[in-house]
C-alpha positions as CSV (number, residue, x, y, z in Angstrom):
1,X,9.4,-8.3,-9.8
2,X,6.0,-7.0,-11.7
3,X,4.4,-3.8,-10.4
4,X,1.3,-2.3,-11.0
5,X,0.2,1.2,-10.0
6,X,-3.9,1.0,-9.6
7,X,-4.1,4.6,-8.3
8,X,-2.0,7.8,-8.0
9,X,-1.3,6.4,-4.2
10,X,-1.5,3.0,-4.7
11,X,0.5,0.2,-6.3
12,X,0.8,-3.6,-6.2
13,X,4.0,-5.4,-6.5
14,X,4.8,-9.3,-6.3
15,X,7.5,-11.7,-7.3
16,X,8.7,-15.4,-7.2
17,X,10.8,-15.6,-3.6
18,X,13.0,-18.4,-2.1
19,X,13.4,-18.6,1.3
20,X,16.5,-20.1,2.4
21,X,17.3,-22.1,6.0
22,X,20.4,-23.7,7.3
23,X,18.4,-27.0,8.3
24,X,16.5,-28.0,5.6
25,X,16.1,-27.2,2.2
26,X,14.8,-24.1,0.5
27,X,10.9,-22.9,0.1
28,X,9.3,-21.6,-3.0
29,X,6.7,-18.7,-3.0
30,X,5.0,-15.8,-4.0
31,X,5.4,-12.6,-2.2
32,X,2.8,-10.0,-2.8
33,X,2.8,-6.0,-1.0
34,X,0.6,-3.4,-1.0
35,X,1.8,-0.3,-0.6
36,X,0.1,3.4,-0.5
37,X,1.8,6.8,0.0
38,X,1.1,8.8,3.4
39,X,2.3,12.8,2.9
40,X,6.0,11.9,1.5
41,X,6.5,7.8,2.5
42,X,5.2,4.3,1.1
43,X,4.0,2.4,3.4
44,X,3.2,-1.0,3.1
45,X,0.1,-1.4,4.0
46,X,-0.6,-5.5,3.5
47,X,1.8,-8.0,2.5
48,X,0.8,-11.7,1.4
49,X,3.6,-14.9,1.2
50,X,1.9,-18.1,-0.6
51,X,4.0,-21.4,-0.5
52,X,4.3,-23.2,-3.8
53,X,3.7,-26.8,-3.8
């Protein structure tokens, strides 16, 4: 996983993801999140999943 902190409350993060099933076989992706501080908490405030071909 690669993060990247583009302000004091706000940081990017994303990685390669497999998503694995019992019925067929597995998916490749990219998972990307968002996520900002409220008060004390990160929230996540988007989150993107893009299929690899």
């Amino acid at each position: 996983m690669e993060t990247r902190r583009l302000a004091a409350d706000l940081v990017v993060g994303y990685q390669d993801v497999e998503f694995s099933f019992t019925h067929r076989p597995p998916l490749n992706g990219k998972l990307a999140v968002l996520v900002t501080r409220v008060k004390d908490e990160w929230l996540i405030h988007h989150h993107q999943v893009s299929r690899l071909a």
